[in-house]
Structures are given as structure tokens and as C-alpha cells.
LOPA-647203 format. One record per atom (N, C-alpha, C, O): residue number from 1; atom name; y, x, z; residue in one letter. Coordinates in steps of 0.2 Angstrom, whole numbers, plus 5000, padded with zeros to 4 digits. Atoms other than C-alpha are relative to their C-alpha. Layout:
// residues N
R  num  atomo     v     u     w  residuo
R  NUM     CA     Y     X     Z        A
...
//
This chain:
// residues 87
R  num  atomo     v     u     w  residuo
R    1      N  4994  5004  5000        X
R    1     CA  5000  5000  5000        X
R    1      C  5006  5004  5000        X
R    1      O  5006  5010  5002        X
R    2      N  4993  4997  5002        X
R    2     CA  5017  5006  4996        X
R    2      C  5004  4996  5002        X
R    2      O  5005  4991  5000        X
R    3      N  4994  5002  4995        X
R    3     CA  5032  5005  5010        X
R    3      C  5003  4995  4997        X
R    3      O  5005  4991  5001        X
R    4      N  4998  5005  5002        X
R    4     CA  5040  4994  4997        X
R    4      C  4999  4993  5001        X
R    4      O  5003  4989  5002        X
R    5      N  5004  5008  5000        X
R    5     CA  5027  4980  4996        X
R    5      C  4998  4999  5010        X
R    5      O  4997  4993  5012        X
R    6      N  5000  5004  4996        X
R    6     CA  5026  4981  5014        X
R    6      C  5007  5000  5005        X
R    6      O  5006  4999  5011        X
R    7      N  4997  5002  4998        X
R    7     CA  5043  4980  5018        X
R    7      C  5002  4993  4997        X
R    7      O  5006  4990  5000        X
R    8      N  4999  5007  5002        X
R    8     CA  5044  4965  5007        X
R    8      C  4995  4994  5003        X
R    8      O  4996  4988  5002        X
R    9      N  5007  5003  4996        X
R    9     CA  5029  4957  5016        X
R    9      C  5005  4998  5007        X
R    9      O  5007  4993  5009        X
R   10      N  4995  4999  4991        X
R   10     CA  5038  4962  5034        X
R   10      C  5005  4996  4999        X
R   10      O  5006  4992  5003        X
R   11      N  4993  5005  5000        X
R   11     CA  5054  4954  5027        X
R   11      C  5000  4992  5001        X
R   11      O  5003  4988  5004        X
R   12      N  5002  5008  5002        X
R   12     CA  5047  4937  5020        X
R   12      C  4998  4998  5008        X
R   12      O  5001  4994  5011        X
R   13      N  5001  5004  4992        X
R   13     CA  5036  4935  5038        X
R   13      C  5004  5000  5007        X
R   13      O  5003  4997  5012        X
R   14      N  4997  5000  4995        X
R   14     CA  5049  4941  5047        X
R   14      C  5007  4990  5002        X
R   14      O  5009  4987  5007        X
R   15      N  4998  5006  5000        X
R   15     CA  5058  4924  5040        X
R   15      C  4999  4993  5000        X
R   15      O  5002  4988  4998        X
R   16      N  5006  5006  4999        X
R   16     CA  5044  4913  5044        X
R   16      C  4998  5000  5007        X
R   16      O  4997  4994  5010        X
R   17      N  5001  4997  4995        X
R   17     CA  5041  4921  5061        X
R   17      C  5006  4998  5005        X
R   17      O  5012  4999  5004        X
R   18      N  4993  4999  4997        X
R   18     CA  5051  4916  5078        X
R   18      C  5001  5008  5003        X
R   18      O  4996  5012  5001        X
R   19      N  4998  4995  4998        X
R   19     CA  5059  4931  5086        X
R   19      C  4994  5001  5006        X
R   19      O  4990  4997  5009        X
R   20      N  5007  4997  4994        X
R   20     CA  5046  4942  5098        X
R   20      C  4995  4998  4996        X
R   20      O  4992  4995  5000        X
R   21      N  5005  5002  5002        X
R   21     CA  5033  4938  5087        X
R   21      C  4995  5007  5001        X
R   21      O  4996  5013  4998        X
R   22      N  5005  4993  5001        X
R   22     CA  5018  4951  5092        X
R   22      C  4996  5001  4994        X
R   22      O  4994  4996  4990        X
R   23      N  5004  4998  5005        X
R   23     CA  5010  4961  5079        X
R   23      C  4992  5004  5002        X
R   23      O  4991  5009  5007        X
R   24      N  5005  4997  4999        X
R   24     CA  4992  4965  5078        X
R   24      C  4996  5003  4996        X
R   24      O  4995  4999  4992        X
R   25      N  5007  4999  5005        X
R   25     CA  4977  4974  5069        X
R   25      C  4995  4998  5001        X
R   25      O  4994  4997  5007        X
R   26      N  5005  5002  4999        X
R   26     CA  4963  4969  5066        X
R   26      C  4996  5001  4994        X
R   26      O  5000  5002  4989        X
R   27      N  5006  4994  5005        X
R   27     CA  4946  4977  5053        X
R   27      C  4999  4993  4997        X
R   27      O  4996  4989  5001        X
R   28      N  5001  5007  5003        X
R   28     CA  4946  4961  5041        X
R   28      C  4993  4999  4999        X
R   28      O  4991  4993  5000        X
R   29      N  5006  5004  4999        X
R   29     CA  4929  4962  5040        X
R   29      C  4994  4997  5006        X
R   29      O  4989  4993  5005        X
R   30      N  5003  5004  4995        X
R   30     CA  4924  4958  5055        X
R   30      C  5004  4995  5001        X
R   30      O  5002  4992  5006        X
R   31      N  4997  5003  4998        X
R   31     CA  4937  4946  5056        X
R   31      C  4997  4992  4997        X
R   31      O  4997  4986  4999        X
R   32      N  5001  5004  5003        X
R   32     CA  4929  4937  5042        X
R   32      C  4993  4998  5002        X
R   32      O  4991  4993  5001        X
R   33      N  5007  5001  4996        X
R   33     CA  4911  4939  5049        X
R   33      C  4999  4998  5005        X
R   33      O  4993  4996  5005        X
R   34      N  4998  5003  4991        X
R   34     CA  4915  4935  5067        X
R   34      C  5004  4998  5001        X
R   34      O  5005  4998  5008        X
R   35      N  4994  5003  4997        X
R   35     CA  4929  4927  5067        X
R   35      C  5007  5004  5004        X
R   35      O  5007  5009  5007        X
R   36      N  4994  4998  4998        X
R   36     CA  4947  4930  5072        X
R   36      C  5000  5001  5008        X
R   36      O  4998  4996  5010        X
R   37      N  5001  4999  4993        X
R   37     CA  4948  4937  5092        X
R   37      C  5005  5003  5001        X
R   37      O  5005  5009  4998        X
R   38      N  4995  4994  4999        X
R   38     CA  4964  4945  5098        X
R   38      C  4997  5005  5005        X
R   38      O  4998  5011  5005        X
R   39      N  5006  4992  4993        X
R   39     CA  4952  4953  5113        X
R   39      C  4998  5006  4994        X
R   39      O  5000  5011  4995        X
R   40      N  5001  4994  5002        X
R   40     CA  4945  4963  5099        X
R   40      C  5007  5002  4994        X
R   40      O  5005  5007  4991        X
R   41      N  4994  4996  5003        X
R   41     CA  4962  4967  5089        X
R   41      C  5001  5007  5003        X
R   41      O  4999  5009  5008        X
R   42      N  4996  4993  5000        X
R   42     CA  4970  4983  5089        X
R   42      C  5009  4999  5004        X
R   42      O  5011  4993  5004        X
R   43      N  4995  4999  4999        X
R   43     CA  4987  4986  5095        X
R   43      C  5004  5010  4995        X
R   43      O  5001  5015  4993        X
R   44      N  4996  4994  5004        X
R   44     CA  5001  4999  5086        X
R   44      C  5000  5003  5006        X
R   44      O  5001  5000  5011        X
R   45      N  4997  4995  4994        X
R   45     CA  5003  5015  5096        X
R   45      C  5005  5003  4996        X
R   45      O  5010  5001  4998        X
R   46      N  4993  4998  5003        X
R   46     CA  5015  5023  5084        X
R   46      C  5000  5000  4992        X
R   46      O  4995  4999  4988        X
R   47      N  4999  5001  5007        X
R   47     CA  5022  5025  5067        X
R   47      C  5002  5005  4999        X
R   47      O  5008  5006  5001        X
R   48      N  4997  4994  5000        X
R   48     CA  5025  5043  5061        X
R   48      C  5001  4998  4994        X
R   48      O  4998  4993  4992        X
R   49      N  4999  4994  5006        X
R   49     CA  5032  5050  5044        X
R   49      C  4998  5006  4998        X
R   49      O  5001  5011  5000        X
R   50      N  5006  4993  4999        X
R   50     CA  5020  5062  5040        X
R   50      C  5001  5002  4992        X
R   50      O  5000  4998  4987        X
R   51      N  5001  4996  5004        X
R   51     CA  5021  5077  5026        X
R   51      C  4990  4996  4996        X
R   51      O  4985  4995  4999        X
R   52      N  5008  5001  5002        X
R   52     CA  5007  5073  5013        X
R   52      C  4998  5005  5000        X
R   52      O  4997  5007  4994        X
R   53      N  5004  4994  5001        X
R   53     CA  4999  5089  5017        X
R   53      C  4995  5003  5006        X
R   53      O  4998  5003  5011        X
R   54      N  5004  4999  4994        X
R   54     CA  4985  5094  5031        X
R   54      C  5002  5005  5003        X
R   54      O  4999  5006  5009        X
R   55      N  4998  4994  4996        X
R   55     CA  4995  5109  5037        X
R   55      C  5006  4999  5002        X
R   55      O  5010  4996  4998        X
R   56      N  4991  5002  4997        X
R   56     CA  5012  5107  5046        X
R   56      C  5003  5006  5000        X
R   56      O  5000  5012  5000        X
R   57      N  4994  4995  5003        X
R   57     CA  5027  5116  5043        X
R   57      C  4999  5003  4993        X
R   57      O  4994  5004  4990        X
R   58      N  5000  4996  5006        X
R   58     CA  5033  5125  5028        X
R   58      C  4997  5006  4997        X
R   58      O  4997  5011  5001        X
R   59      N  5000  4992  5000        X
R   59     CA  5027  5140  5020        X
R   59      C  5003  5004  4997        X
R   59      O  5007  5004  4992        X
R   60      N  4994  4995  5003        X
R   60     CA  5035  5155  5019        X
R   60      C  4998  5006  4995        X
R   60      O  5001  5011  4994        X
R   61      N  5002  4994  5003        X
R   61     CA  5025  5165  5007        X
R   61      C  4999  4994  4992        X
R   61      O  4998  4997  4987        X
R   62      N  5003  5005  5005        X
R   62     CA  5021  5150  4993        X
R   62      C  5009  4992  4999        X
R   62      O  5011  4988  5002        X
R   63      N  4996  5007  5001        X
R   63     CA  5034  5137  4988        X
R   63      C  4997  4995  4997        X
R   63      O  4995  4995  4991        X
R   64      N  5006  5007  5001        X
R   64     CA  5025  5120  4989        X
R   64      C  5006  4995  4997        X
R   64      O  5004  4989  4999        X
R   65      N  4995  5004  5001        X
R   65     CA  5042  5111  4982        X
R   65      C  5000  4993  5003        X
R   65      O  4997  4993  5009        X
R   66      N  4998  5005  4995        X
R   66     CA  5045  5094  4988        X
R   66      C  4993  4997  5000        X
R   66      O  4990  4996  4995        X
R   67      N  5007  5003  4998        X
R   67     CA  5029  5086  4997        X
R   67      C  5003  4992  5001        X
R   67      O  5008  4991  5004        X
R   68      N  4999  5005  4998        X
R   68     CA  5028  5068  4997        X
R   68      C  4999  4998  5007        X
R   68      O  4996  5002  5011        X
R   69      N  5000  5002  4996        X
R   69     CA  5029  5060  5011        X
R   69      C  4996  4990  5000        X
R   69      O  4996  4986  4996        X
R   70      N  5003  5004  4999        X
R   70     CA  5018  5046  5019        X
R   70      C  5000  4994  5005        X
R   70      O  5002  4998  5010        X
R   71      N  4997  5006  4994        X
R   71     CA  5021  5031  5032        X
R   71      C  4992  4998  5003        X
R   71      O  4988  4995  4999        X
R   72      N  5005  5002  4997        X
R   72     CA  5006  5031  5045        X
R   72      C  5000  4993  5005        X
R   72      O  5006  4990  5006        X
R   73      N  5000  5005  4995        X
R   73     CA  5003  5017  5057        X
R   73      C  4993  5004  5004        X
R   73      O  4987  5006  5003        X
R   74      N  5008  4996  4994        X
R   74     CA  4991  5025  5071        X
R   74      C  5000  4993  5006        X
R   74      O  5004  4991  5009        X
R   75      N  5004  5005  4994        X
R   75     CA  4982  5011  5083        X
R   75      C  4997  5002  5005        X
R   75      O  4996  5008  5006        X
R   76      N  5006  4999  4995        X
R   76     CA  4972  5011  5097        X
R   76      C  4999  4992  5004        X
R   76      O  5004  4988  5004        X
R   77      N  5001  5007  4999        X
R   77     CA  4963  4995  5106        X
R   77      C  5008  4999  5006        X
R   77      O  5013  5003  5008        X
R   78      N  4993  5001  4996        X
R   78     CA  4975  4987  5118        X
R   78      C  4999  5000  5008        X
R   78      O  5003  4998  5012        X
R   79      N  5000  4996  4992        X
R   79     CA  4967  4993  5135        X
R   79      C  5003  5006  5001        X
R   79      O  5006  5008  5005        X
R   80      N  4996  4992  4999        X
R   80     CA  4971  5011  5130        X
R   80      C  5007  4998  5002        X
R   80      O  5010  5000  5007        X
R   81      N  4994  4999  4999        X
R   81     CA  4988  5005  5127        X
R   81      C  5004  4998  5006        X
R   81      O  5009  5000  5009        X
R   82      N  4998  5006  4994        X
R   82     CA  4991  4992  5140        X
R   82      C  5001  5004  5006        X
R   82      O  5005  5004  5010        X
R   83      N  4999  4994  4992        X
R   83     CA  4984  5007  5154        X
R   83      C  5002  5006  5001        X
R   83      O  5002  5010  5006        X
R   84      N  4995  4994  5001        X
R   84     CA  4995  5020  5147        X
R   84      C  5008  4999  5002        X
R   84      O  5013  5003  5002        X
R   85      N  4993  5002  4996        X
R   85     CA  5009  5011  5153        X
R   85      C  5001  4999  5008        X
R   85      O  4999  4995  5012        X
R   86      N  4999  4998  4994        X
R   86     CA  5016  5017  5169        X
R   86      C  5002  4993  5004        X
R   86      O  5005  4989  5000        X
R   87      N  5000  5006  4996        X
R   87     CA  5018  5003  5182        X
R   87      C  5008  5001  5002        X
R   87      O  5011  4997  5006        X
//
């Protein structure tokens, strides 16, 4: 998917959506095999910007000219995230 179509996506439900509306993941195939369950969804842990490249940082001996860049969404279920939050 390409940041475009889903900022066009995010737009449209954003104006369909009331305000606070939680967002969640969920593995469509089991969703379609077992039905929809927010207990087993996912929650977002973060959203990086990430080089499309497996090595971080620059190199100083090769010029790799401009690397694409990529828009991650990283998850984890919603116990991790729920008990990483300090009380």
C-alpha cells in the first residue's frame, strides 16, 4: 500500500468516524475464519520512517544516492502495550 491510498482511506474514515475513534489490527484471515474479536486484535506501538535499506546510517565510502524511504506501522497485542504503561 502506498502512503497516498492510505492517507486517502484515513481521510474518507476519518469523516465517517466520531472523534476518539480507536484504531486496531487485526490478521484478516483469521478474522474471516474465526470471526472478528477485539481480545485477539493488535494494538499500534509505533509508526517509524524508515530508510529502505537493512543498514542504518550513511555510508562514507559508497554513495548510495537517495534511498527511498518507507512508512512502517510496528504492533504488538494490547497486553504488551496496555502493561508498558506506567501507572
Amino acid at each position: 500500500m502506498k502512503l497516498s491510498e492510505l492517507y486517502r482511506i484515513l481521510t474518507q474514515t476519518m469523516l465517517q468516524s466520531p472523534p476518539g475513534t480507536e484504531v486496531l489490527l487485526h490478521y484478516e484471515q483469521s478474522a474471516m475464519e474465526d470471526g472478528f474479536s477485539e481480545t485477539t486484535s493488535e494494538g499500534i506501538s509505533d509508526i517509524r520512517l524508515m530508510n529502505d535499506w537493512p543498514l542504518p546510517g550513511d555510508s562514507m565510502v559508497n554513495n548510495e544516492g537517495t534511498r527511498p524511504k518507507k512508512l512502517v506501522i510496528f504492533y504488538d497485542n494490547h497486553f504488551n502495550l496496555d502493561s508498558s504503561i506506567e501507572p
